[in-house]
N, C-alpha and C positions, 0 to 999 in steps of 0.2 A: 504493500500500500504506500502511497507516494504522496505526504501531508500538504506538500506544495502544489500538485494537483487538483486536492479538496479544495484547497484556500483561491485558487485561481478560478475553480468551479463556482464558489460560494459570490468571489466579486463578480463572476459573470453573471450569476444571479441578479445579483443586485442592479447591476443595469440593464439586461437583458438588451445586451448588443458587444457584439464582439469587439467593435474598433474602439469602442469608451472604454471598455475593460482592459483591452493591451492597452491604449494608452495612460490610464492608474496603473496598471502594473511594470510599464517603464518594459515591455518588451512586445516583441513581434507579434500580430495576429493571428501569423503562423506557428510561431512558440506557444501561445494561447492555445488552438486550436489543437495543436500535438499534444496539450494536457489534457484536454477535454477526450479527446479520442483513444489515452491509455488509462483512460477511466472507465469509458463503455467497453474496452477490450477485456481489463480488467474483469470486468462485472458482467459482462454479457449482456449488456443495456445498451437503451438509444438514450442518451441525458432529454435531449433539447429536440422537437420539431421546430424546420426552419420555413416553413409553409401555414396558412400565410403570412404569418407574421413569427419572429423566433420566441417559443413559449416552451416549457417544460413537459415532455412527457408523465406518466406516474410515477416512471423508474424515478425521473428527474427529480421530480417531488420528494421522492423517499430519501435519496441522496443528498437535499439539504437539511431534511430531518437529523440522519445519522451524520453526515459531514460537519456540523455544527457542532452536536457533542460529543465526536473524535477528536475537534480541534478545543472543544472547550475541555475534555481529559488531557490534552497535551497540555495545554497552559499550570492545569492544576497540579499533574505533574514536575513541570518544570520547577513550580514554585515549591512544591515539596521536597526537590534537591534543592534548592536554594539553601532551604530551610538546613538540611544537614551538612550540607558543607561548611568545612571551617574556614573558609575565605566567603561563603558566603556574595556570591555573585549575582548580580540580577538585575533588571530593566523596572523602569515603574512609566507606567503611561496615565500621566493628571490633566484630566481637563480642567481650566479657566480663563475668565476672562482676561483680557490684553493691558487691561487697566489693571483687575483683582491681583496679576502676576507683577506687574511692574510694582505694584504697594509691598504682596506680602511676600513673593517667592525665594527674591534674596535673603531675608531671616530664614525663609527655610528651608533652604539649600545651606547657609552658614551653619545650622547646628544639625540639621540631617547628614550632610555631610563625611563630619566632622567623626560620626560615627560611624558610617556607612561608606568608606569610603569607593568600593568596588560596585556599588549598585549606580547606574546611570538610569536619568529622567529625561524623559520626551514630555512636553509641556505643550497642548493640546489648545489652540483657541477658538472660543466660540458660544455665543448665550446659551443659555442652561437646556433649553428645548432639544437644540443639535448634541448639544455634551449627553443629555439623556439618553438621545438615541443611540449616541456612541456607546455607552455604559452600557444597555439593553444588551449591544449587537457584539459585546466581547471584545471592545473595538477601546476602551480605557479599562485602568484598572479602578480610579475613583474618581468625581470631580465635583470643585467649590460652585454652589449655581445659588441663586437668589428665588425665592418661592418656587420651590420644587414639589410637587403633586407627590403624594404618598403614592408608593407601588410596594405589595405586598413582596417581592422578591428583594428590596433595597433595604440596607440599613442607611436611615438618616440622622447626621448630629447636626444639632443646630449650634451654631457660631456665635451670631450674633444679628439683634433687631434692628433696623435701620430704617430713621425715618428723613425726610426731605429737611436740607440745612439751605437757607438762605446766607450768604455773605455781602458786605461790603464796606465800604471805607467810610470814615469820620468824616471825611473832607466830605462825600457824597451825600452824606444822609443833613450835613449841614446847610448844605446847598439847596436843599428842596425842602427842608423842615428848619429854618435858622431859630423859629420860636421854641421849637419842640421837640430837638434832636435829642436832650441831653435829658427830658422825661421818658422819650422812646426807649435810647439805651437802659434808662435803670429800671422800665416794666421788664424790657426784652431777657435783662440777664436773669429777672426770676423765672417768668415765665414761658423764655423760647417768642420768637419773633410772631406779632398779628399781622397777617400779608394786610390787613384791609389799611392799617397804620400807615403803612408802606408803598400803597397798591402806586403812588404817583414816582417811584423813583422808574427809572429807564431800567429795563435787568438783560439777560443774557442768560442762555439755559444749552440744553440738546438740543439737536435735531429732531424732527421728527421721524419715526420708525424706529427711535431709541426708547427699550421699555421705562427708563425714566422720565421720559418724555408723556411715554401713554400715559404713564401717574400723573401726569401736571396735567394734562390735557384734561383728563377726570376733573380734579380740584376746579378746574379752571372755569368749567360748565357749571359748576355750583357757587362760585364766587365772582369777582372780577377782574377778568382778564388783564393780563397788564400788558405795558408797553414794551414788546420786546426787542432790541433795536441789536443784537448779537445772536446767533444760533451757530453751535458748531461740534461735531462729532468726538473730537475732543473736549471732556471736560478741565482738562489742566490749562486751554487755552480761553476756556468760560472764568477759570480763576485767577487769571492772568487779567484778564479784562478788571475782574470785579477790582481786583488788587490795583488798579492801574485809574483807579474814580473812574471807569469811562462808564460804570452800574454798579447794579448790585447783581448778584448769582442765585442759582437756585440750582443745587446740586448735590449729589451724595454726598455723605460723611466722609467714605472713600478716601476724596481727592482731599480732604483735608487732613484726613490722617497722614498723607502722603507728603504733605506739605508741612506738618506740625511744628518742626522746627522753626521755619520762617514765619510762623504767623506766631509763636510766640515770640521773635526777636521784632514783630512789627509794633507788638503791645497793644495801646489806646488807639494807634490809626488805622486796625483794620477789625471788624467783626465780623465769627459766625455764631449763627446761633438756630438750634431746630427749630424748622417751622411748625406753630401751633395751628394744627387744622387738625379733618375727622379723613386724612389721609389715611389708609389703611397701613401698618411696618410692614414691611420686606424681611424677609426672615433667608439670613445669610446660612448657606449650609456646605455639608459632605458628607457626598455618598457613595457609597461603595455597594454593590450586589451580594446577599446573604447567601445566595446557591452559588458562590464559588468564592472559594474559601482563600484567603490575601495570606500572603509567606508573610512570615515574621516582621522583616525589613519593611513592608507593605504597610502592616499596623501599626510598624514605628514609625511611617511619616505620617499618617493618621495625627496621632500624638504629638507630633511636634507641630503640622498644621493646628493644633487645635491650643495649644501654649501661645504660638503665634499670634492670633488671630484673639485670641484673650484681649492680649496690651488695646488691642482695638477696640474692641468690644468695651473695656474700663473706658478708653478715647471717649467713646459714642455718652455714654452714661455722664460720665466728670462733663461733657459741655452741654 
């Protein structure tokens, strides 16, 4: 039996088209098609009819039935030598997002690391929906996603709750409230920022089609819209803005945790602070699949993602 076979069978599946498939798998059509066909030789089956259109016969059908958990025995497998060996060698595949990875990855590859030194990470990006179905398809070993739907096969840890932080500058908030800025500040720092207080400053946010975007869009239909005179797919360049008086932001915790440093060295001339509305939290997680069992090294970055991701979560809470 030839596992690289199966796995070529399985992404053929997946697109059910031969030239999509050799071109993800970075080889010939005809290299393709030569595994496909010492698979039916193999087995004495026809995989695939290509009339009228390319679809799976029954054989083919059963074939990604057992080809799935040949290849998901090999994984669990491998991780079980992992597991005995005294060097302890192995791969981990994390999905997250582009921003989630640039905040927390480096703490946790320093102390993962540190211990692990023989185990290499592949760092997967992409909103939690795609990461899901990666997870599902055998295709990660676990990954960070923000409101992830319960699935009876997943264990989920929750991280940390996250709700919508407005920012902006002294200089900003004085220029459009000179009577009122400095009662604003001392409700806001008890209570988290009232957008309606607010609603006339110029702001700067996501794009749209960014699920924190959808969150705003929500609020926005129930409240008053404001004037938005920035939008950009990066949040670190929305914080840029707010940081620079050209508005105020409306943005994850995140990018402020990311920035922590600098916004404490700016003091009195910059604020954030969460926005008080009936926003629903974002509940930050990791997940990992219960029917297939993570090698030791697997559970340790679990662990240290989740030490990690603390000092955050304390972040979110103290502001």
């Amino acid at each position: 039996m030839n596992l690289r076979s199966i796995e070529y069978f399985l992404i053929t599946v997946e697109e059910m088209n031969f030239t999509r498939a050799a071109e993800r798998l970075y080889i010939s059509q005809q290299a393709l098609s030569s595994h496909i066909r010492r698979l039916e030789e193999e087995y004495s089956v026809q995989l695939f009819e290509r009339r009228p259109a390319l679809h799976l016969t029954l054989e083919g059908e059963q074939m990604v039935f057992y080809g799935k958990q040949i290849l998901d025995s090999e994984k669990k497998m491998l991780a079980a030598f992992s597991d005995i060996s005294t060097n302890c060698r192995g791969a981990l595949k994390v999905g997250i997002s582009r921003l989630r990875s640039n905040v927390f990855f480096p703490d946790m590859w320093k102390y993962f690391h540190t211990s692990h030194p023989n185990i290499s990470i592949e760092l997967v990006d992409g909103n939690s929906s795609y990461l899901d179905d990666l997870l599902q398809a055998g295709k990660l070993d676990l990954y960070l996603g923000v409101n992830i739907p319960t699935t009876p096969n997943q264990q989920r840890i929750e991280l940390a709750r996250e709700v919508m932080y407005c920012c902006f500058s002294r200089k900003l908030l004085a220029q459009y409230y000179p009577d009122s800025w400095q009662k604003l500040l001392a409700d806001f720092q008890c209570k988290g920022a009232d957008f309606d207080r607010i609603a006339e400053l110029p702001f700067g946010t996501v794009r749209q089609g960014n699920k924190l975007r959808d969150e705003l869009e929500t609020f926005f239909a129930h409240y008053r819209k404001p004037k938005l005179i920035f939008e950009s797919d990066q949040q670190g360049l929305v914080y840029q803005f707010a940081k620079n008086s050209e508005g105020a932001g409306l943005l994850s915790p995140v990018i402020f945790y990311q920035y922590r440093e600098e916004i404490k060295e700016l003091g009195g001339d910059f604020y954030i602070f969460p926005l008080r509305c009936n926003m629903q939290e974002s509940i930050f997680s990791l997940v990992y699949r219960k029917d297939y069992p993570l090698p030791r090294y697997a559970m340790d970055f679990v662990q240290t993602a989740c030490m990690v991701i603390r000092n955050y979560s304390k972040f979110i809470y103290k502001n």
